[in-house]
C-alpha positions in Angstrom: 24.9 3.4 11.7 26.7 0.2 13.1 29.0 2.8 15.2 25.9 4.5 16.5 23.8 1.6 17.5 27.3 0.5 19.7 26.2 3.4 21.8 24.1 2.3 24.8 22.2 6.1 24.4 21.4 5.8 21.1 19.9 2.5 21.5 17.5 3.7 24.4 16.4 6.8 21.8 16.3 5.4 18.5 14.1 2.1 19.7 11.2 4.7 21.3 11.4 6.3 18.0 11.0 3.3 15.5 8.0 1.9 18.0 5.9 4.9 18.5 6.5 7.1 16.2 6.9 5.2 13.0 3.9 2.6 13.7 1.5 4.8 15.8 2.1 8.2 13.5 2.5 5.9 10.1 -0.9 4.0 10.9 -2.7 7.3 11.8 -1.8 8.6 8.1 -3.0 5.7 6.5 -6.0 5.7 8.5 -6.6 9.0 7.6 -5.7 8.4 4.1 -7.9 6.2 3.8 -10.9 8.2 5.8 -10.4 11.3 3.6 -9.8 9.5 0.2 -6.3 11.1 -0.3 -3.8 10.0 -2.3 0.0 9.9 -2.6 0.0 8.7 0.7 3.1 6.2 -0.1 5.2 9.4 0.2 4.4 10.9 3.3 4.7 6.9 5.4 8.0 6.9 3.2 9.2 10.0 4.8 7.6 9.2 8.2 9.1 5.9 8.5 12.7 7.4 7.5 13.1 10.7 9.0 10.0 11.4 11.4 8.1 14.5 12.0 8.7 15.8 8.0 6.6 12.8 6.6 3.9 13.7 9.1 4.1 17.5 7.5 4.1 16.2 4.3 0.8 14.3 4.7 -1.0 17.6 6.1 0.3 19.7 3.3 -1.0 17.2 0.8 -4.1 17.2 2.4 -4.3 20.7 2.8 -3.5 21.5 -1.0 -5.8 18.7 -2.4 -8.8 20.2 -0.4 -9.6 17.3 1.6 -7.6 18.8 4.7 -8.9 21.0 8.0 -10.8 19.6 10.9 -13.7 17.4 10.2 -16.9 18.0 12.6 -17.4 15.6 15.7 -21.0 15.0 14.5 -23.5 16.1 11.5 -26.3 18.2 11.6 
């Protein structure tokens, strides 16, 4: 990792990466987490925060199996 962040390219990548997707993308979940009432979210911001896009899956399939997943309606009649 210290090799890699002596790269000037990697630096301009990696800092994009930790400031929108792990903040912007972990705070959705946990938002969502907390709209939906789903647990185990600790995984999925784990994963987000560490690798990316996987945690993100994660959070969907958890959602999806626990029954609290799909689209939620923009208003109720």
């Amino acid at each position: 990792m210290v090799r890699l962040f002596e790269v000037r390219d990697f630096v301009a990548e990696e800092w994009p990466h930790v400031l929108i997707w792990d903040l912007f993308v972990g705070r959705a979940i946990w938002l969502d987490s907390l709209e939906r009432d789903v647990g185990f979210t600790w995984a999925s911001l784990l994963l987000t925060n560490g690798i990316g896009p996987p945690g993100l899956l994660l959070y969907v399939t958890i959602c999806l199996l626990s029954g609290r997943g799909g689209s939620r309606p923009l208003y109720h009649v």
